[in-house]
C-alpha positions as CSV (number, residue, x, y, z in Angstrom):
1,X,39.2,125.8,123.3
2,X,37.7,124.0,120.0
3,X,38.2,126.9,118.5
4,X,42.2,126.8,119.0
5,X,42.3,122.7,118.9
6,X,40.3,123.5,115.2
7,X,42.7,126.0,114.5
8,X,46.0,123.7,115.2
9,X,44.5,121.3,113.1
10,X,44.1,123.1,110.3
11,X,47.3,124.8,110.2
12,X,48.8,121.5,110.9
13,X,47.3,119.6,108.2
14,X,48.6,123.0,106.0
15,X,52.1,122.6,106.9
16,X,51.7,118.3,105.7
17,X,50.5,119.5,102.5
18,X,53.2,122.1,102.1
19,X,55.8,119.2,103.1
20,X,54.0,116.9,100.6
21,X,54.0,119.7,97.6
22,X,57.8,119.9,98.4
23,X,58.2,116.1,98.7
24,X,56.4,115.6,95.0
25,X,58.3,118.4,93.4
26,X,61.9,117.2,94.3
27,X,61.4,113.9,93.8
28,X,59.8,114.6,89.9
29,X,62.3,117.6,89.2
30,X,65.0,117.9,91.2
31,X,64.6,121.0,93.0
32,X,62.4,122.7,95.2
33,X,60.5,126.3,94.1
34,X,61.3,129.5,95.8
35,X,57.1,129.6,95.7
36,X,57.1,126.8,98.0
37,X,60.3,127.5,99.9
38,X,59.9,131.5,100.5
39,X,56.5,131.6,100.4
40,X,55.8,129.8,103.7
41,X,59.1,131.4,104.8
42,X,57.3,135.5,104.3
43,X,54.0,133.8,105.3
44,X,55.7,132.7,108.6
45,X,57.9,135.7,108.8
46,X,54.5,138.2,108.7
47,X,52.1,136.3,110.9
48,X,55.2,135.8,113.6
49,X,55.2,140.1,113.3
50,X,51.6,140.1,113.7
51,X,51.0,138.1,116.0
52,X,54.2,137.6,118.1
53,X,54.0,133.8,117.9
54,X,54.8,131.1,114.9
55,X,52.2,129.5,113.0
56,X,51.9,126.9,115.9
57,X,52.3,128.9,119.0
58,X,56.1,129.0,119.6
59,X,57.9,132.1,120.6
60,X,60.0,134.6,119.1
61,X,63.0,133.0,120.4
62,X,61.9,129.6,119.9
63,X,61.7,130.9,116.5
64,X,64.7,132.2,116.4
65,X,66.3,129.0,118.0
66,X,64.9,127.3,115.3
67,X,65.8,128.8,112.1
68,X,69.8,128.9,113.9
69,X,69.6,125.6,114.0
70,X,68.3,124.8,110.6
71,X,71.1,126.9,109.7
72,X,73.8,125.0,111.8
73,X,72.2,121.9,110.4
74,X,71.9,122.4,106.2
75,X,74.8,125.4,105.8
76,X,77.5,122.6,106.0
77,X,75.6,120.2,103.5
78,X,75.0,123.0,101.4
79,X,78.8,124.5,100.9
80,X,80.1,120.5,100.7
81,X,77.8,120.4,98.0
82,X,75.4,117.2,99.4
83,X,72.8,119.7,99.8
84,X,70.9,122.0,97.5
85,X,69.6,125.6,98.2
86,X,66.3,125.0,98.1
87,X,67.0,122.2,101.2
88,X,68.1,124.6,102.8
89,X,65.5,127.0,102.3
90,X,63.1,124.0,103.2
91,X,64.4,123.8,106.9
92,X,64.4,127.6,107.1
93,X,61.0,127.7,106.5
94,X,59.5,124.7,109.0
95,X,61.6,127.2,111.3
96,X,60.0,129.6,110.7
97,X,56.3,128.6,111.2
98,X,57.0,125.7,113.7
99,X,59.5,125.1,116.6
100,X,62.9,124.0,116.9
101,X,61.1,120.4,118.8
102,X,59.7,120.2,115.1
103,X,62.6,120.8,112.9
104,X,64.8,118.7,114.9
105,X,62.1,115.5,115.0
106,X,61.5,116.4,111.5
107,X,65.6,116.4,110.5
108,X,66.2,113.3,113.0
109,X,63.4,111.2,111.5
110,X,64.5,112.3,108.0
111,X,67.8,110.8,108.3
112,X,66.5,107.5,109.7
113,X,64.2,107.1,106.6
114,X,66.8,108.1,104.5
115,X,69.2,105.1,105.7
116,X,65.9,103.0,105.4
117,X,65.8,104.0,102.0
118,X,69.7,103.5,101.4
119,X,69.0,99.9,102.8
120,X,65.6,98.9,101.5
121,X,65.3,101.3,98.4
122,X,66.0,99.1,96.0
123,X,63.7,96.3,97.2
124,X,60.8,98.8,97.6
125,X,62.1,100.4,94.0
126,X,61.3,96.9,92.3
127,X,58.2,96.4,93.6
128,X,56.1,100.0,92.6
129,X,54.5,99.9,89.4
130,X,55.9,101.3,86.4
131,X,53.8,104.2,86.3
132,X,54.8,105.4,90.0
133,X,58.3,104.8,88.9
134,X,58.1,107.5,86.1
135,X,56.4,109.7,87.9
136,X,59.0,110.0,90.5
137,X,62.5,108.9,88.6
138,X,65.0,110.9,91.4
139,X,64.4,108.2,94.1
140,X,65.8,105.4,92.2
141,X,68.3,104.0,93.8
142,X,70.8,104.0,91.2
143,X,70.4,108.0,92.3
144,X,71.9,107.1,95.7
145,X,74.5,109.8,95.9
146,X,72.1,112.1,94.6
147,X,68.7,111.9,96.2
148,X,66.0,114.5,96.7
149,X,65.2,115.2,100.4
150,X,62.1,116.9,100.6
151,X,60.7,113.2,100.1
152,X,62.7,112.1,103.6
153,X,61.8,115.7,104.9
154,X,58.3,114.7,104.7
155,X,58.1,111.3,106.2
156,X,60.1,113.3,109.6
157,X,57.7,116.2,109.3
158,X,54.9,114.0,109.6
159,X,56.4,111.8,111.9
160,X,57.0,114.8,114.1
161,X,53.8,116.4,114.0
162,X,52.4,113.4,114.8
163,X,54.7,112.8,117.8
164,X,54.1,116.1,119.1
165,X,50.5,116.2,119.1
């Protein structure tokens, strides 16, 4: 049983630092590598053949579930042009290697940050230092109809994870 509770952990704290990777790298440069994106999609894809369960233990069909909804959820964003491909690919892949409880607390949790951010981002934008502000120009608020989400995808993914376990 510590073995497993070990092994959760681990992959757990894996998928944080794959949500924080993507968070850094969209809000620096705008976009999100296929590395990043595919990657822990084929990772996900081959374990889940392997071993007949997701990186955390859910089902085929929870799975499946999942990465429909992630569909449902980022398709429309995408083709309206309010979301970019590799957002897209993003929810595909926490899909893939979670469970649809995940995605959704992750896209859910998301949203509310990002009307935090909408609300207080420009308060909270005055007050980092300089340096911190170079480092990670997209999320100034004069970028409001154009901000990166793997930032916001990151505060829901650890939110969820958190939640859940």
């Amino acid at each position: 049983m510590m073995l497993e509770s070990d092994t959760t952990c681990l992959v757990l704290l894996g998928l944080l630092a794959w949500g924080l990777a993507c968070a850094v790298q969209d809000a620096r440069h705008g976009r999100l590598s296929n590395w990043l994106t595919l990657g822990l999609g084929a990772a996900a894809i081959g374990y889940l053949l392997l071993t007949g369960e997701s990186f955390i233990g859910a089902t085929p069909g929870a799975v499946t579930l999942g990465l429909l909804v992630a569909v449902a959820l980022s398709l429309p964003g995408y083709v309206m042009g309010k979301m970019g491909a590799g957002d897209v690919k993003l929810l595909a892949a926490l899909a893939l290697s979670s469970s649809p409880y995940h995605l959704l607390g992750t896209v859910a949790v998301a949203a509310l940050v990002t009307l935090l951010w909408a609300l207080l981002g420009p308060l909270c934008w005055r007050r980092l230092p300089a340096p911190a502000q170079r480092q990670l120009p997209l999320m100034a608020p004069a970028n409001r109809d154009r901000l990166p989400y793997a930032p916001f995808f990151f505060c829901g993914l650890l939110a969820s994870i958190l939640y859940l376990y």
